[in-house]
Residue, then its C-alpha position, 0 to 999 in steps of 0.5 A: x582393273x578387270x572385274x575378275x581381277x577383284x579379290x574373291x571376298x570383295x567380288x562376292x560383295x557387288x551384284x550381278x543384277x542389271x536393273x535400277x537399284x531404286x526409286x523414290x519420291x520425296x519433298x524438298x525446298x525449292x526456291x522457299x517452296x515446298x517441291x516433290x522430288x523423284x530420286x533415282x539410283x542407276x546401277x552403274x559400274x560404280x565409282x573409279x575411285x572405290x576400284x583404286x581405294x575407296x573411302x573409308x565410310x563408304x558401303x555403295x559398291x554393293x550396289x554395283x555390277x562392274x559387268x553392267x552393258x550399255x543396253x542395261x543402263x538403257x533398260x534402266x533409264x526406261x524402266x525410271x521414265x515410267x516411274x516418274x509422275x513428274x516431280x520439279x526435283x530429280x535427283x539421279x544418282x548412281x553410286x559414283x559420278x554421273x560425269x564419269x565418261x567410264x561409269x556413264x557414257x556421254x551420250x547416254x548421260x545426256x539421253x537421261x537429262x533430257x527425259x525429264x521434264x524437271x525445274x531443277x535436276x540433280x547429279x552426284x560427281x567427283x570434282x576431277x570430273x567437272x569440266x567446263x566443256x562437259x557442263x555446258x552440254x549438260x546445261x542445254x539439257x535441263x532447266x537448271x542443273x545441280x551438280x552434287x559433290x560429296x566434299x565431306x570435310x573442308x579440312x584438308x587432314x580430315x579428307x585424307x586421313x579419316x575419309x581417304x577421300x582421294x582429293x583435296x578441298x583445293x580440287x573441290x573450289x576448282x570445281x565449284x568455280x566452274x560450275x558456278x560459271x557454267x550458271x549451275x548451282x551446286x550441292x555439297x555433302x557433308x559428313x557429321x562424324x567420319x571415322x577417327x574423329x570424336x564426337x566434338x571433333x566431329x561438330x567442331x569439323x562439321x561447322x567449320x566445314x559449313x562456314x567454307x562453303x556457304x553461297x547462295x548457289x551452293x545447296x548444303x546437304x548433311x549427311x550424319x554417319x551411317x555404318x554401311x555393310x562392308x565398308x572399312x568403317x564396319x569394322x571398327x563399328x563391328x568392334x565398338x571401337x566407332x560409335x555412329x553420331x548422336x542426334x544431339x551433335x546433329x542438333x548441336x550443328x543446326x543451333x550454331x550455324x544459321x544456313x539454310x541446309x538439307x538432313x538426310x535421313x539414312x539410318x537416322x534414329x537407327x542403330x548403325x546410324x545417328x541415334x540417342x538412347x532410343x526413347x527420344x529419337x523419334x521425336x527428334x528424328x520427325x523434328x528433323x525432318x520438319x527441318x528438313x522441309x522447311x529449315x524453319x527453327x526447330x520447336x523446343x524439344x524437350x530433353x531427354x536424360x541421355x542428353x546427360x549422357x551425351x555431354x559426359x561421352x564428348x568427354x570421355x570419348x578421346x580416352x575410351x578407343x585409343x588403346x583398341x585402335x592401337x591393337x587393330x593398326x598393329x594386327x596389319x602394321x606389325x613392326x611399324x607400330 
């Protein structure tokens, strides 16, 4: 599809700017010890699949340009050569798939792997992406390559009808397969509380979901819900008809399942993302993040009263959003509803 193809109120959305969208430095466990990371997000063409559909909870093409030139991205991989201070982490991002020959092209992507003098380095795909071939260029680059897959939902019906991820759980072991053989690790996301799911539903989903992918070699990132601009999630959140997960699920999560994991902290204790009542999280919020560095057990937080709250709502949750969901299906489904 060409850029100019794009629906005026979408294309108005994605930016026409050519330079990195961000930068920044961080702190990660890395073989049980505590590393600096440096992250990088390149403005890319952006994910194909956001240009097909687009998963529901996904706000990223904003920070694209479907116009971007090689020359840019070139530009792009200069300007974060000079903000790396060395870090043993680099994470490269770019809103969409690193291995996408169409979103970053091969010789490029292999330019920006070898400018880094990193102990481990990090780039996100789709799994349709993940090729033996490909890998093993990639692993000649760097000194151990990890290959992230925002997987989301081990659950098959999750996948495709509350994230529209585009694939399977099935494309996803396939591609775990060959990583793993390829002698690369592997980091998977996984969403707390994707759309159309209660809050229960959402813990039960997100500790199966651990279970399923658990290995040594497999890095476990999760990722609690946060309502990004304009994507299809806003809008049932604009119309209280979604409410962002709360940190006791997130909690809830880390209590029952005995995994070494990575939190991120987009949006939490943040209206649009994973809050309590706002009096607690952020003692919460900074106990996470200690986890975060460490995944040692967290220190007994004391509870707050909206923990009450909380316990009530995953009960009455299933009946408060049925009747307005309906009304929303049946403004475009008219005659099918």
């Amino acid at each position: 599809m060409h850029p100019d193809d794009f629906p005026k109120r979408f294309r108005d959305k994605r930016s026409d700017k050519t330079n990195l969208v961000a930068t920044w430095q961080g702190e990660e466990m890395l073989k049980g010890e505590l590393t600096d990371t440096f992250a990088i997000i390149f403005r890319t063409r952006g994910c194909s699949w956001s240009y097909r559909s687009g998963c529901t909870m996904c706000g990223y093409h904003t920070d694209t340009n479907p116009r971007i030139e090689i020359g840019d991205l070139e530009r792009q991989l200069e300007e974060a050569r000079s903000r790396y201070d060395g870090e043993d982490i680099v994470k490269i991002y770019t809103s969409g798939s690193f291995l996408d020959p169409n979103e970053v092209p091969p010789d490029l992507a292999t330019s920006i792997l070898s400018s880094f003098d990193s102990k481990l380095t990090v780039v996100e795909t789709r799994p349709q992406y993940v090729s033996p071939e490909v890998l093993d260029t990639m692993t000649d680059q760097v000194d151990q390559l990890e290959i992230a897959i925002g997987l989301e939902s081990a659950n098959d019906f999750v996948l495709e009808h509350c994230i529209n991820k585009g694939f399977k759980f099935s494309d996803y072991k396939k591609a775990r397969e060959i990583v793993f053989e390829a002698n690369a690790r592997l980091r998977t996301y996984l969403l707390l509380k994707p759309p159309f799911l209660t809050e229960q539903e959402a813990i039960d989903d997100l500790i199966y979901s651990i279970g399923s992918v658990s290995h040594p070699m497999n890095t476990i990132s999760i990722n609690p819900v946060n309502v990004q601009r304009y994507s299809p999630l806003e809008l049932l959140w604009k119309r209280k008809l979604y409410r962002p997960p709360w940190l006791w699920s997130l909690l809830d999560v880390i209590d029952k399942t005995d995994k070494e994991m990575v939190i991120s902290r987009a949006g939490l204790g943040s209206f649009r993302g994973a809050h309590n009542c706002g009096e607690c999280d952020s003692n919460i919020v900074e106990a996470i993040n200690n986890f975060t560095k460490d995944n040692s057990i967290l220190e007994e937080i004391s509870n707050c009263g909206c923990k009450d709250k909380w316990r009530a709502y995953k009960e009455l949750e299933p009946y408060m959003y049925f009747r307005g969901t309906l009304e929303i299906l049946s403004d475009r489904y008219t005659g099918y509803l």
